[in-house]
N, C-alpha and C positions, 0 to 999 in steps of 0.2 A: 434507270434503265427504261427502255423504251419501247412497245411493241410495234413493228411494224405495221403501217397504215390508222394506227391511232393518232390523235391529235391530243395534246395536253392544252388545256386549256391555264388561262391565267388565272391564279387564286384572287380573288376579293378579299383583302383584310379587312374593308371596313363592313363587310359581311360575318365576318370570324368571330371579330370582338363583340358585336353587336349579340352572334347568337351565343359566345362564353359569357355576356354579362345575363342573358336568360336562363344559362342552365347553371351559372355561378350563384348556389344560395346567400351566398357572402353580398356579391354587390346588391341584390336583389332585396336581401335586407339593408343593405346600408341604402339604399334607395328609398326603401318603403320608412324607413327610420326620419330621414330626412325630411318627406315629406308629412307624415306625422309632426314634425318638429315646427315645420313653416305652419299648420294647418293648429297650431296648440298657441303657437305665437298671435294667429291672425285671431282666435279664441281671446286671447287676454288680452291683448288691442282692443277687441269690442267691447268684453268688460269693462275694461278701464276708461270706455267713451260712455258707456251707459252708466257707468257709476258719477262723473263726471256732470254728464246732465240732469241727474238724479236731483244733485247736490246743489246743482244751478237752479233746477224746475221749483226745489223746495223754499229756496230763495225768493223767489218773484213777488210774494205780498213785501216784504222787506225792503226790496229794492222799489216797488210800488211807492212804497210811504217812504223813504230816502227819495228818491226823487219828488215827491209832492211837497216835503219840507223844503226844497231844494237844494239836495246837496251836491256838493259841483258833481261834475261829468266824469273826473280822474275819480273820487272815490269810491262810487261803485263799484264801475270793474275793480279796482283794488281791492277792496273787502273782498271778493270772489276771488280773485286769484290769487289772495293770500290761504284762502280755504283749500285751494287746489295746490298748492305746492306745497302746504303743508299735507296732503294725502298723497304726492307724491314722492316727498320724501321718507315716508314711511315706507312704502314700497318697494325704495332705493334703498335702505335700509335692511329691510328684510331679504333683497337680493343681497344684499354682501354679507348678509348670516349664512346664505345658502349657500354663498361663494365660502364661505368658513366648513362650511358642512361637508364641503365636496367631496374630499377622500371616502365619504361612504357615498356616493354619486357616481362616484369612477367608475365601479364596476358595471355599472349595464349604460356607457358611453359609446357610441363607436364615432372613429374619424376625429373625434375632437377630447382634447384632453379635460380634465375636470377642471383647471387652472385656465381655460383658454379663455386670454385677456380682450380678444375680437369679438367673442360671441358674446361676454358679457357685456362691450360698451355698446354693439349694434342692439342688443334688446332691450340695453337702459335707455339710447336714444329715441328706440322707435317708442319707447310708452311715452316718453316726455313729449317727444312730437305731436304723439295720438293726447295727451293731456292738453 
């Protein structure tokens, strides 16, 4: 119905959803959740570089006297990076305990199941990366 000499204007929806996803406590937490999520991820990334270097820094007299005795150039970095994949397969490890753990996990998830096989391989890559 229409009142004479008024004008209807056109709705904006992407005005609509923009202000439902503000007053929707739902999205607003899954929003705020998510970023938490990326913000605890970028957290263990750093740990997992700082532990990393840790491990390398305490090495250096080591590899000092390996090199002075001359030993080739392939077995250093090996000796090291047998150190690191062996710390990061404990890691990889203990995420797939936690992956075992998950039914008591489920309940404070949202958006993503406690079994979801994407989020577990994107967070194994990214620490292997970050290793």
């Amino acid at each position: 119905m229409r009142i004479q000499g008024s004008r209807s204007r056109p709705v904006n929806h992407n005005m609509m959803s923009s202000a439902d996803g503000i007053r929707n406590p739902r999205a607003r937490g899954r929003s705020q959740t998510g970023v938490a999520a990326a913000i605890t991820l970028l957290l263990g990334l750093i740990g997992i570089y700082g532990v990393i270097s840790y491990v390398v820094t305490q090495r250096t007299r080591e590899v000092g006297v390996r090199l002075a005795l001359r030993a080739t150039d392939r077995v250093v970095p090996l000796m090291i990076l047998r150190q690191v994949l062996l710390l990061v397969t404990v890691g990889v490890v203990v995420g797939l305990l936690a992956e075992a753990l998950s039914s008591v996990i489920a309940s404070i998830l949202c958006l993503v199941t406690a079994t979801d096989p994407m989020t577990y391989r994107i967070v194994a890559a990214a620490q292997v990366l970050v290793a």
